[in-house]
C-alpha positions as CSV (number, residue, x, y, z in Angstrom):
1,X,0.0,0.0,0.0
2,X,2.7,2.4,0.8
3,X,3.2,3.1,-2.9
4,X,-0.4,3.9,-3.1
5,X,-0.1,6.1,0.1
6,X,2.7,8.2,-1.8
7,X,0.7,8.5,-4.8
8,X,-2.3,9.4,-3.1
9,X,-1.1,12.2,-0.8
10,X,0.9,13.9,-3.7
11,X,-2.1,14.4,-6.0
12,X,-4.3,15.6,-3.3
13,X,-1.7,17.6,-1.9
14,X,-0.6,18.6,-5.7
15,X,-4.3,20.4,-6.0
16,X,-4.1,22.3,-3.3
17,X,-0.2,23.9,-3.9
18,X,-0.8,24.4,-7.7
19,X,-3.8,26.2,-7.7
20,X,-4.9,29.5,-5.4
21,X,-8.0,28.3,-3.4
22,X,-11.4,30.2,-3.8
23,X,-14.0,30.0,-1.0
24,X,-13.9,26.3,1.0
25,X,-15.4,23.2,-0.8
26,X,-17.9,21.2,1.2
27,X,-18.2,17.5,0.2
28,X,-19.4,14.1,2.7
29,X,-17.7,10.8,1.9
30,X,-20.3,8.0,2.6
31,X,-18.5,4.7,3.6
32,X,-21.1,1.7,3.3
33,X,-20.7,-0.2,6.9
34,X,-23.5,-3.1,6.1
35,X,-22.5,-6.6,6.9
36,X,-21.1,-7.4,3.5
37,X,-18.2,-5.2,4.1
38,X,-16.9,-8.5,6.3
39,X,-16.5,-10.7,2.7
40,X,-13.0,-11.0,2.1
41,X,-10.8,-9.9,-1.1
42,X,-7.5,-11.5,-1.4
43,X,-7.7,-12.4,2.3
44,X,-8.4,-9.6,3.6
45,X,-12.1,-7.6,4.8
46,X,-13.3,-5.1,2.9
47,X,-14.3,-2.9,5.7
48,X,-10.4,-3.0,6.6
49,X,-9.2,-2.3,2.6
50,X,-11.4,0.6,3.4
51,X,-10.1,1.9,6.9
52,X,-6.8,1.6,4.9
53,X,-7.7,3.8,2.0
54,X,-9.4,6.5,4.1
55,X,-5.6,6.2,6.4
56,X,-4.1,6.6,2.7
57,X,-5.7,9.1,0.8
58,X,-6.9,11.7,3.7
59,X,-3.9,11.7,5.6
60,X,-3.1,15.4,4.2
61,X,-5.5,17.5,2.7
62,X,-5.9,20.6,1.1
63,X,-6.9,23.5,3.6
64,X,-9.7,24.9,1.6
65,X,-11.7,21.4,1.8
66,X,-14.4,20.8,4.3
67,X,-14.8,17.1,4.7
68,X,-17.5,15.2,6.2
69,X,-18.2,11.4,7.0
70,X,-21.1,9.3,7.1
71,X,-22.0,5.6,7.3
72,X,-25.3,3.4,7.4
73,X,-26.1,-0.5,8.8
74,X,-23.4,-0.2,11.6
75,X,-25.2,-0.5,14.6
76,X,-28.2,-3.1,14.2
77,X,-29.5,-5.3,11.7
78,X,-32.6,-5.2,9.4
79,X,-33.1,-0.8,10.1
80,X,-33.3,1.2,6.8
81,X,-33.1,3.8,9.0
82,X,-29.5,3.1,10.6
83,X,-27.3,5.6,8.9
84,X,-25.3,8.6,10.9
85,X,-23.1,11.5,9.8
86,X,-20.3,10.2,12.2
87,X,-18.1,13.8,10.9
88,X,-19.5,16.9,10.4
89,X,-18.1,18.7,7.1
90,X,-15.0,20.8,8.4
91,X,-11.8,21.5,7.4
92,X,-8.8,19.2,8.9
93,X,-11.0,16.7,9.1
94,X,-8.6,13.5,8.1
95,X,-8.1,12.4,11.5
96,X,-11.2,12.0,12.7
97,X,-12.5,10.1,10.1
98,X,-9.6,7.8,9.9
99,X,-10.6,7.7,13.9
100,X,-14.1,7.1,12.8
101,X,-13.6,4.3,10.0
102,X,-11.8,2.4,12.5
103,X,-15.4,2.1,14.7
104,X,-17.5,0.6,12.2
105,X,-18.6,-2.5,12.7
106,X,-20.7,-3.7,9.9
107,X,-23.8,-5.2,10.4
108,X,-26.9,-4.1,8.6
109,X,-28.6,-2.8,5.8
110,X,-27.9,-1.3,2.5
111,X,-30.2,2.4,2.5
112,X,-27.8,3.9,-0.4
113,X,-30.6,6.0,-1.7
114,X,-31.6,7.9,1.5
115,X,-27.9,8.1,2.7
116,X,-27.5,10.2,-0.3
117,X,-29.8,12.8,0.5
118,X,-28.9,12.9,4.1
119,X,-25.7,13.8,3.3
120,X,-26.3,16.3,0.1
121,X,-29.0,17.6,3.5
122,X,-26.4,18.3,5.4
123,X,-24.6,19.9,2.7
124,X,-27.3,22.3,2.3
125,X,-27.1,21.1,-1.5
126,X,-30.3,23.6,-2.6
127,X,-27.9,26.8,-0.9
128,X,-24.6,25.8,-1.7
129,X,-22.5,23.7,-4.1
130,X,-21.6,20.2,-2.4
131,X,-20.5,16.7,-3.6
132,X,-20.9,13.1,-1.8
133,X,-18.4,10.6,-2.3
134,X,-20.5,7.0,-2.1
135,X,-18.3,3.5,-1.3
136,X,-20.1,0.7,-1.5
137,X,-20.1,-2.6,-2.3
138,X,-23.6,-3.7,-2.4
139,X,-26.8,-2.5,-3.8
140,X,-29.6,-0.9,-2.5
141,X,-31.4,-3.3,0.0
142,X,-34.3,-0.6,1.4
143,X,-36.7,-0.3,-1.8
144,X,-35.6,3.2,-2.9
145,X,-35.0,3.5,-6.4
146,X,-31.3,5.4,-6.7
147,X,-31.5,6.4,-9.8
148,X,-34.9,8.5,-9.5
149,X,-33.5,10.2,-6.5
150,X,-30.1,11.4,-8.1
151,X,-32.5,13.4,-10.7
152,X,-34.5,15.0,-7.9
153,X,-31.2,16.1,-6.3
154,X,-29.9,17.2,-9.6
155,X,-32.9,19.3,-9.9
156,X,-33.1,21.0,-6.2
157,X,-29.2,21.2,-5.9
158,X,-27.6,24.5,-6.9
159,X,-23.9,22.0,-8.0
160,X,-24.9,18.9,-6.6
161,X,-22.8,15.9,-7.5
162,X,-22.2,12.4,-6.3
163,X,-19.3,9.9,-7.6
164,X,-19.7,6.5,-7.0
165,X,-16.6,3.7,-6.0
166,X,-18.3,0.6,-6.9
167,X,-15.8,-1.6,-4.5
168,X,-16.0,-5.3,-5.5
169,X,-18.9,-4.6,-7.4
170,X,-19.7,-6.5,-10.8
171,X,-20.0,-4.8,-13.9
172,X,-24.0,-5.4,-14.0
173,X,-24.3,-4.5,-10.0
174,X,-21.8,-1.5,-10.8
175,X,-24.4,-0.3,-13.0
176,X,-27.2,-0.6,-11.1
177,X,-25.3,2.6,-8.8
178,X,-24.0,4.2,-11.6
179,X,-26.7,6.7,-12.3
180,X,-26.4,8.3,-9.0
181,X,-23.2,9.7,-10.2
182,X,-24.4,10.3,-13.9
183,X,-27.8,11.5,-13.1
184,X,-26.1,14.5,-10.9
185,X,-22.8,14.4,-13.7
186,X,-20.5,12.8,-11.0
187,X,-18.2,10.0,-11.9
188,X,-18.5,6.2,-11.1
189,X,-15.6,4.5,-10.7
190,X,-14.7,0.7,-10.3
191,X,-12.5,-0.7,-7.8
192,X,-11.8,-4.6,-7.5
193,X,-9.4,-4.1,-4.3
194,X,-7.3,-1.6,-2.5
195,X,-4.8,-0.1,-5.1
196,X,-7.8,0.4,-7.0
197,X,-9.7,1.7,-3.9
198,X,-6.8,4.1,-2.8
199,X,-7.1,5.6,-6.7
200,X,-10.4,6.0,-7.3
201,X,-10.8,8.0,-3.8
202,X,-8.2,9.6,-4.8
203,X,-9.3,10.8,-8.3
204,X,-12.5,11.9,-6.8
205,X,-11.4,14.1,-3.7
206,X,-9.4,15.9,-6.0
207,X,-12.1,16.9,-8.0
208,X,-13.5,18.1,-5.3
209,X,-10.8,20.7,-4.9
210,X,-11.7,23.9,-7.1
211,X,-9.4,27.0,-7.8
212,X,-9.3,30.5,-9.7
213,X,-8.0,30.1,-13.3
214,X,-4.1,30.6,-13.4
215,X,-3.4,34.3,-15.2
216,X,-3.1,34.5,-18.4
217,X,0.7,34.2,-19.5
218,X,2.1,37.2,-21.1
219,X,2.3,36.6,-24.6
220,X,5.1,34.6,-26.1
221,X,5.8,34.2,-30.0
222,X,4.3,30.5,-31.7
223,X,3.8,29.2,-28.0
224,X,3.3,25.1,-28.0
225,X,-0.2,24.1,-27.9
226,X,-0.9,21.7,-25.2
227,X,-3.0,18.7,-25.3
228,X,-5.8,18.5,-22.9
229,X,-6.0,14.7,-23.4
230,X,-3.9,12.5,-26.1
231,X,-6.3,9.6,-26.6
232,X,-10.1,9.7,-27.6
233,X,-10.4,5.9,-28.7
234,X,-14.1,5.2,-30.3
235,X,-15.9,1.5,-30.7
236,X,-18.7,0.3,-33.0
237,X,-20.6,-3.3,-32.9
238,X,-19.4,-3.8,-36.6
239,X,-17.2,-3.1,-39.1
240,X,-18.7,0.5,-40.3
241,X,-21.5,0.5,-38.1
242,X,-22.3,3.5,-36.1
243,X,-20.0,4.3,-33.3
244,X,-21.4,3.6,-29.3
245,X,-22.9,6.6,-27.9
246,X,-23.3,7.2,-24.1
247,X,-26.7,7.5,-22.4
248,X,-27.9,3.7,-22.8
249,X,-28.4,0.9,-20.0
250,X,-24.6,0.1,-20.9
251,X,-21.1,2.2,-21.0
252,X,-18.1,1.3,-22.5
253,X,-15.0,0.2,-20.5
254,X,-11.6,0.9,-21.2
255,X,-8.2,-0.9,-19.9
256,X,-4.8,-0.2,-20.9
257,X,-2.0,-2.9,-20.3
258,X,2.1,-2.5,-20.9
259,X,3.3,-4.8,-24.2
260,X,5.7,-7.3,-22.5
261,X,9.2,-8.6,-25.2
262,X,7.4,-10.8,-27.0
263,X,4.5,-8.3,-28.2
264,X,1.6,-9.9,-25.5
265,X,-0.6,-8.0,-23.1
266,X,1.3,-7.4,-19.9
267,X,0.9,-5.5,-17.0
268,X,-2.6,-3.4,-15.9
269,X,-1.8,0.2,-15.9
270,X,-5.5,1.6,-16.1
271,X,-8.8,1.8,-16.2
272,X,-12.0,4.4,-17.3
273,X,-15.5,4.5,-18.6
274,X,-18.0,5.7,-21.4
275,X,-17.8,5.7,-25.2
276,X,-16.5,9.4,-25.5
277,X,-13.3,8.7,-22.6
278,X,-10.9,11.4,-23.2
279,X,-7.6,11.0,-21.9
280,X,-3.8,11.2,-21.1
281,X,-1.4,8.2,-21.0
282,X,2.5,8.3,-21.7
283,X,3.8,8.1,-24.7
284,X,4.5,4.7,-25.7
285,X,3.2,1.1,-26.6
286,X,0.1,0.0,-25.2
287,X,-1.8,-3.0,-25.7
288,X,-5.9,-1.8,-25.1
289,X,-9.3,-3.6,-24.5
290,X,-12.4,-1.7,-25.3
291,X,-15.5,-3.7,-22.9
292,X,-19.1,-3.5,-23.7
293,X,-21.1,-5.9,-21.5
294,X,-20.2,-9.4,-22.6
295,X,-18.1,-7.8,-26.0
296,X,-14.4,-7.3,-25.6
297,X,-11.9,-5.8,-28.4
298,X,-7.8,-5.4,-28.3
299,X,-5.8,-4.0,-30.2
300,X,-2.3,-3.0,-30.0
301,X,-1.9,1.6,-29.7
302,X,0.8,3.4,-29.9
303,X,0.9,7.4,-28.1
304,X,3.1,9.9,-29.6
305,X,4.1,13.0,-27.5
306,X,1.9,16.2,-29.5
307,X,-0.7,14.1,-31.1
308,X,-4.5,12.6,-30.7
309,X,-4.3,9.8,-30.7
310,X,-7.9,8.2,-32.2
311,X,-8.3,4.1,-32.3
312,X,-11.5,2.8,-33.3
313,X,-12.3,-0.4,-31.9
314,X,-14.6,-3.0,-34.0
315,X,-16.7,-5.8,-30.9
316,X,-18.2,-7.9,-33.6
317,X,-21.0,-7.8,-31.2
318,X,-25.2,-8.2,-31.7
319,X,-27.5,-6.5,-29.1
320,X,-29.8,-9.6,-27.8
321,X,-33.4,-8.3,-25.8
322,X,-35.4,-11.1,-24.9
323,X,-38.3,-10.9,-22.8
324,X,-39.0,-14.0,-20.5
325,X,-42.9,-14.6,-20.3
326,X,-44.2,-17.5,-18.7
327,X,-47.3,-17.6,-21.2
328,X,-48.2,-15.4,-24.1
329,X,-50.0,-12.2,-22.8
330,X,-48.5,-12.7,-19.5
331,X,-46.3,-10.2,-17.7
332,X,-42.3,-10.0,-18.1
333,X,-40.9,-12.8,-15.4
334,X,-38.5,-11.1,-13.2
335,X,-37.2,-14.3,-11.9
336,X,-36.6,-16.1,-15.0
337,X,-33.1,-17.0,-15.2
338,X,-30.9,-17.5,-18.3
339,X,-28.2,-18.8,-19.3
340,X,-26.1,-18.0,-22.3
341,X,-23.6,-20.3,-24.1
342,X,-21.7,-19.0,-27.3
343,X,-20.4,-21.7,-29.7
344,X,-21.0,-23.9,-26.8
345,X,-19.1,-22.2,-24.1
346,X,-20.8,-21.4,-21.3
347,X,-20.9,-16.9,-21.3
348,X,-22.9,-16.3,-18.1
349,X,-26.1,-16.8,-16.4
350,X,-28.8,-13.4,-16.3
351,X,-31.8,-13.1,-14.4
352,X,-35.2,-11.6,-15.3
353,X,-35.5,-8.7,-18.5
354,X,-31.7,-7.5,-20.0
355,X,-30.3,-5.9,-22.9
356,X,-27.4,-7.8,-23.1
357,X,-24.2,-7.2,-25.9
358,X,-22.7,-10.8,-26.8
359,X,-20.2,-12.0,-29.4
360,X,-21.8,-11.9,-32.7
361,X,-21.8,-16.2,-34.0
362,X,-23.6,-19.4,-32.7
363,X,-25.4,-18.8,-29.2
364,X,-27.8,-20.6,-26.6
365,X,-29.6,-19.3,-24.0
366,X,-31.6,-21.9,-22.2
367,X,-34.7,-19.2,-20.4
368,X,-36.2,-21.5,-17.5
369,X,-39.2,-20.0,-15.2
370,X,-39.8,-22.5,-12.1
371,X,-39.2,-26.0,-13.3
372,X,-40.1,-25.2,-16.9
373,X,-37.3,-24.4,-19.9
374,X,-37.0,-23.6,-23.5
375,X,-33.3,-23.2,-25.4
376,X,-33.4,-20.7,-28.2
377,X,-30.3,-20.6,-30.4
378,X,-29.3,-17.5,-32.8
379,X,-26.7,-17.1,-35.4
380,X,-26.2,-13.2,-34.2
381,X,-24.5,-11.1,-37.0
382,X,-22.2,-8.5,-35.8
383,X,-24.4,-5.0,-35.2
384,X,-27.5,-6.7,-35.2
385,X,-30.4,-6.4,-32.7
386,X,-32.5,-9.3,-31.6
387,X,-35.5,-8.3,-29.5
388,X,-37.9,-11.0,-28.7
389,X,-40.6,-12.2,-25.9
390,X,-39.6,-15.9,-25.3
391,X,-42.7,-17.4,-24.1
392,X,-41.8,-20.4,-21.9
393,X,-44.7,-21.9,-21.2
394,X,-46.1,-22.3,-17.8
395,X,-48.9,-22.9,-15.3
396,X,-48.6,-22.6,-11.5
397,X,-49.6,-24.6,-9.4
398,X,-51.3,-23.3,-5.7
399,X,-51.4,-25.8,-3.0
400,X,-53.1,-25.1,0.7
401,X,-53.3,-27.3,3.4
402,X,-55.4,-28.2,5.9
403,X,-55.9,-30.4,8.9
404,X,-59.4,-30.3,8.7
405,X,-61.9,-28.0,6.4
406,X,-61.2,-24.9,8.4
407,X,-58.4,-25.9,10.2
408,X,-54.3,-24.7,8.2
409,X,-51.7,-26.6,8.7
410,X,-48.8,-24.0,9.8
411,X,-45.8,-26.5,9.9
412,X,-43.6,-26.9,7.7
413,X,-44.9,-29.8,5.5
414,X,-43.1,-31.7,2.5
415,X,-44.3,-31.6,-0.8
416,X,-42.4,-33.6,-3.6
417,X,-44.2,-32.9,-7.3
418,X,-43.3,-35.8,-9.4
419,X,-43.9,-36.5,-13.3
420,X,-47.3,-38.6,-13.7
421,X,-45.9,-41.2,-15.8
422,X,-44.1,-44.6,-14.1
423,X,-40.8,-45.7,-15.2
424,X,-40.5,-49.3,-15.9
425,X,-38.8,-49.7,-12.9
426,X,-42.3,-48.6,-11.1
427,X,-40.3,-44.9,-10.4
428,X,-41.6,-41.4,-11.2
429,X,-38.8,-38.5,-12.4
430,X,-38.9,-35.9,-9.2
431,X,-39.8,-32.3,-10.4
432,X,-39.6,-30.1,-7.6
433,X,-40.2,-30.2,-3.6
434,X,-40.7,-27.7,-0.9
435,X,-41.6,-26.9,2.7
436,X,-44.9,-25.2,3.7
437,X,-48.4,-24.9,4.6
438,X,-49.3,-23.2,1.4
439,X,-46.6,-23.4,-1.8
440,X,-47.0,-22.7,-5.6
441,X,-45.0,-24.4,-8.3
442,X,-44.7,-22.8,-12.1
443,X,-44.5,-26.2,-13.8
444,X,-44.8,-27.1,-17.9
445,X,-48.5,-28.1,-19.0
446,X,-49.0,-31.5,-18.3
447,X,-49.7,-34.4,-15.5
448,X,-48.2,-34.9,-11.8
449,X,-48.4,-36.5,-8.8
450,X,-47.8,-34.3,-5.1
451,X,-46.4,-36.4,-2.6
452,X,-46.7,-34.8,0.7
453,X,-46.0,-36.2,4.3
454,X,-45.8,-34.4,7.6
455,X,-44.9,-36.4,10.3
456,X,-46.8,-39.3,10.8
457,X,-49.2,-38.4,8.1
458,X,-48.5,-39.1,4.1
459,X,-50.4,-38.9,0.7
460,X,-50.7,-38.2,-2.6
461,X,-52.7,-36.0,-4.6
462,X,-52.7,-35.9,-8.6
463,X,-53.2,-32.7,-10.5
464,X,-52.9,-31.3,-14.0
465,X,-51.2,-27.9,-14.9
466,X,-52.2,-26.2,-18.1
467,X,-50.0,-23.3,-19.6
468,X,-50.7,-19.6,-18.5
469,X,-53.5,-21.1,-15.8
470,X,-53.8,-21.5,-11.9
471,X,-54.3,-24.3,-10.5
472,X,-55.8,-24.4,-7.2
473,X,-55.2,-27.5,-5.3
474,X,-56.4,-27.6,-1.8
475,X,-54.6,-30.5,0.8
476,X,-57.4,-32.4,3.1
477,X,-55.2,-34.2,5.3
478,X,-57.8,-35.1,7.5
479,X,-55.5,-35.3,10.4
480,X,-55.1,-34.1,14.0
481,X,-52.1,-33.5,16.5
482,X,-50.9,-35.8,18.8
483,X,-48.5,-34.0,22.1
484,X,-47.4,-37.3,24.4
485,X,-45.3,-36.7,27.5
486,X,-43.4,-38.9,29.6
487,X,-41.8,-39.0,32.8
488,X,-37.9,-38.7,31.1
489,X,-36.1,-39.8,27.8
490,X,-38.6,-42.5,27.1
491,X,-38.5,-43.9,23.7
492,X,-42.0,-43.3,22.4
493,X,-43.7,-44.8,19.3
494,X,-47.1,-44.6,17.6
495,X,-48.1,-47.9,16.0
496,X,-51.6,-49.4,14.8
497,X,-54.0,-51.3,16.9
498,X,-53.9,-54.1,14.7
499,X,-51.9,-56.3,12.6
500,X,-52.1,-56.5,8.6
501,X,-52.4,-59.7,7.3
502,X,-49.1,-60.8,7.6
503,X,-48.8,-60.2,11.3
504,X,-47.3,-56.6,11.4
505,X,-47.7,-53.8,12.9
506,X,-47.4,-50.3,11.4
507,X,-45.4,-47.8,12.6
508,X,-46.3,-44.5,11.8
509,X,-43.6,-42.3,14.0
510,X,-41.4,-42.3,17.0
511,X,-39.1,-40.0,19.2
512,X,-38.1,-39.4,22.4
513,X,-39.5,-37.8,25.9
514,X,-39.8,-36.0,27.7
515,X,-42.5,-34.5,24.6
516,X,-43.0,-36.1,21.7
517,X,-45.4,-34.2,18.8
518,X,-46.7,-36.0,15.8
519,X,-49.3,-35.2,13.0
520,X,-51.5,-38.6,12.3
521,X,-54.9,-39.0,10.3
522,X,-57.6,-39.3,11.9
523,X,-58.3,-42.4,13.4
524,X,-57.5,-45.1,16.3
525,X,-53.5,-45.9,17.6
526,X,-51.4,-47.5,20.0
527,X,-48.9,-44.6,21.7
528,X,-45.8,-47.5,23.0
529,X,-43.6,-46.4,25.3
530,X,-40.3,-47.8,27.0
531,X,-37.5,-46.5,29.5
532,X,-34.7,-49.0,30.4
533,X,-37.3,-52.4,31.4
534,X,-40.2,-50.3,31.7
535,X,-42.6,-50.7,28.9
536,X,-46.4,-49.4,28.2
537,X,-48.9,-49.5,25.4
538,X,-52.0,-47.1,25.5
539,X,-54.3,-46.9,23.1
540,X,-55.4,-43.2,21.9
541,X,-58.0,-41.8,18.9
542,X,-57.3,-39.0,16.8
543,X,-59.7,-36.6,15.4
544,X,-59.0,-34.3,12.5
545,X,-58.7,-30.4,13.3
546,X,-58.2,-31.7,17.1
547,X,-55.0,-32.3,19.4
548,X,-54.6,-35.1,22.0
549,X,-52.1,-34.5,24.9
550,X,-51.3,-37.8,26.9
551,X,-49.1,-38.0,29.8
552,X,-47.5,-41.3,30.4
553,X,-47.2,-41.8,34.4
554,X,-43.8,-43.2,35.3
555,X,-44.2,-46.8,36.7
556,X,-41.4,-49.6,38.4
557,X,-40.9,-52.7,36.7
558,X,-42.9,-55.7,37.4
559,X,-41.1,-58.1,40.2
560,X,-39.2,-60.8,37.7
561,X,-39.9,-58.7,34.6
562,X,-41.3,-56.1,32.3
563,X,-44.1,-54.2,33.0
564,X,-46.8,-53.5,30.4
């Protein structure tokens, strides 16, 4: 970290020497302290990468910044209301936030929506320009939608801004967040662990830092133009297609790498986002990756010192939206998961309605709602657009049980669906299972069997789904409760009255004192207990929609024997 540190404090430090400070900027880092912070990244918890960073990068600010810190879902679990300005905006603040980072303790929710406005309240965002600085690496957890806020703040704020450090997220959860920052025209930057972290901080309290425009120099003959950026790279889909704009569900991501001896892509050197990137890099030989969703091009680029450099970059990429419906007419399924395979090697697996951007060729997505699934396969052309309800073709399936009419059954009961049809080998394929009073299954049309059992009570009920129906099914299991106690650890089992026809008796459950609960249709039983010699048999009726209690009375051992 330490080169890190060095970087860090020298381009902080660098804004506030170069450039003669105007009135103080006010600005609120937000550090996410819900219990996912704990997960580990090469060892190591985030919440402790972070404490590093904040040690790193605000160990010396400028003297014109006023610095604030908050945090959220660090003191109890489940409140979407847990968040706290732990440092009020001042200047000189670096210390007490480091001081502050280390007393997080991570446990709760995610509320980055109303965390956000806190802060840009405390800012007095609709009197004064201010900017929050958000780390997180989660989503939003407490049904806020991010996005709509940033425009609101946007619209009240007088300069409002909020940059995002996605830390650990993935580049479909980083842009879930990303519209805070480009709804208010902040910057959201990815960091995968603490160099990364320790940069990205970096980059966005510095922009933080504002100044009064250098004077002009006094004239000088044929002075040297400079460059405000050397690189403006620009990508298409296709070969002459039109090139990617900014403003869509997607952005572009850039990554430049040294060129080892023998030509191949070596060492990371950096990292930015959107189609129209503008920037600066060394002169010299590069080796760059241009990243649109699932699309990745590289090319070899070479800087030269006084020029623009401008690479275009070709995906040979198709845009694929499919819609997962589980009949026709019906709703877009949310849940619906699918999973993409391109020239038979597995891509990734989506959930619910995307626009996704995949290699143009051969690909499979296998769409599955519940237990049902189709495959669709596409031979995508480069630039092309493939927009499409898939309609998979489902019924659901509504099950509710009862002991008696009148009477749920809360516990937790088993259900096992199972294909009508019998192997030869007098087996049925198993479809799906669960545990519940009431459950609902999304199955394909067709016949099945529901085998359910809770406790001492089993059965099975056949039912037929049909696509883009309900199907009620209601669960009579005619049953009642049985509650036996005995005097300690007896073993306890409940048994039929009588013997079948080949001299057996059934057992229908067993377990062991001091209380012993069993579900049992209706109907007459045997409750056998035993402790060490001691054994007793006592016959009990069950009613459905009732409960029984029987105590068993300990008793000695008959003289010479067993008692019973």
């Amino acid at each position: 970290m330490q080169f890190w540190k060095k970087f860090a404090l020298g381009a902080v430090a660098a804004i506030g020497l170069a450039m003669p400070a105007v009135a103080a900027e006010r600005a609120v880092i937000v550090l996410d302290g819900s219990g996912s912070m704990w997960a580990q990244i090469d060892g190591k918890a985030r919440i402790t990468i972070a404490r590093e960073t904040l040690s790193s990068v605000l160990a010396d600010l400028p003297d014109d910044l006023e610095l604030g810190f908050m945090t959220y879902g660090h003191r109890e679990k489940g409140n979407c209301g847990d968040i706290e300005m732990l440092v009020e905006p001042a200047v000189g603040t670096g210390a007490a936030i480091i001081a502050a980072a280390d007393g997080i303790n991570p446990k709760g929710m995610t509320p980055i929506s109303d965390a956000v406005r806190l802060a840009a309240e405390d800012l007095r965002f609709t009197e004064e320009k201010a900017t929050v600085i958000l780390i997180t690496d989660g989503l939003e957890t407490c049904e806020v939608d991010p996005c709509k806020l940033a425009t609101e703040l946007e619209g009240q704020g007088i300069d409002f801004t909020t940059h995002v450090l996605g830390f650990g997220l993935s580049d479909e959860e980083g842009q879930q967040v990303a519209c805070l920052a480009e709804n208010t025209g902040g910057q959201y930057l990815s960091a995968a662990d603490g160099a990364g972290l320790v940069d990205a901080l970096t980059k966005t309290v510095a922009q933080v830092v504002q100044a009064e425009p250098e004077p002009e120099p006094a004239p000088a003959p044929e002075p040297t133009p400079v460059l405000d950026h050397n690189f403006a790279p620009t990508a298409s889909l296709a070969e002459g297609g039109p090139d990617i704009e900014d403003g869509g569900p997607l952005n572009l991501t850039w990554q430049w790498y040294k060129v080892n001896a023998d030509g191949t892509k070596g060492e990371w050197i950096g990292t930015d986002y959107y189609a129209r990137f503008k920037g600066t890099l060394e002169p010299g030989d590069y080796i760059i990756t241009a990243e649109y969703d699932y699309a990745i091009a590289e090319q070899p680029v070479t800087i030269v010192a006084g020029e623009v450099t401008e690479t275009h970059f070709v995906l040979n990429a198709a845009v694929f939206k499919l819609h997962p419906r589980s009949s026709e007419g019906a709703e877009i399924n949310t849940d619906a998961s699918i999973e993409i395979r391109h020239d038979g090697e597995y891509v990734t697996t989506q959930y619910g309605d995307k626009i996704l951007v995949l290699p143009a060729g051969n690909l499979e997505f296998d769409i599955k709602i519940g237990e049902a699934m189709v495959t669709k396969a596409y031979t995508a052309k480069a630039g092309e657009t493939i927009e499409e309800d898939v309609i998979v073709g489902t019924g659901l399936a509504f099950f509710t049980t009862e002991y008696a009419p009148g009477v749920k059954v809360e516990d937790d009961i088993f259900m096992e669906i199972f294909d009508a049809k019998v192997a030869l080998d007098g087996t049925r394929r198993s479809i799906a299972y669960g545990y519940n009073g009431e459950q609902d299954f999304e199955l394909p049309p067709g016949d099945y069997v529901m085998d359910y059992k809770l406790d001492g009570t089993s059965g099975q009920i056949p039912f037929t789904v049909k696509t883009g129906e309900r199907t009620d099914i209601p669960v009579l299991l005619d049953a009642g409760v049985l509650a036996v106690t005995t005097p300690t650890d007896d073993y306890v089992e409940i048994r039929s009255p009588t013997k079948d026809i080949a001299g057996n008796v059934t057992s229908f459950d067993y377990g062991y004192g001091p209380n012993v609960q069993t579900t049992l249709k209706a109907g007459d039983y045997v409750v056998f207990s035993k402790k060490d010699d001691v054994e007793s048999e006592t016959p009990v009726t069950i009613k459905a929609g009732e409960r029984f209690e029987l105590t068993i009375e300990a008793a000695a051992p008959a003289a010479g024997g067993k008692k019973k």
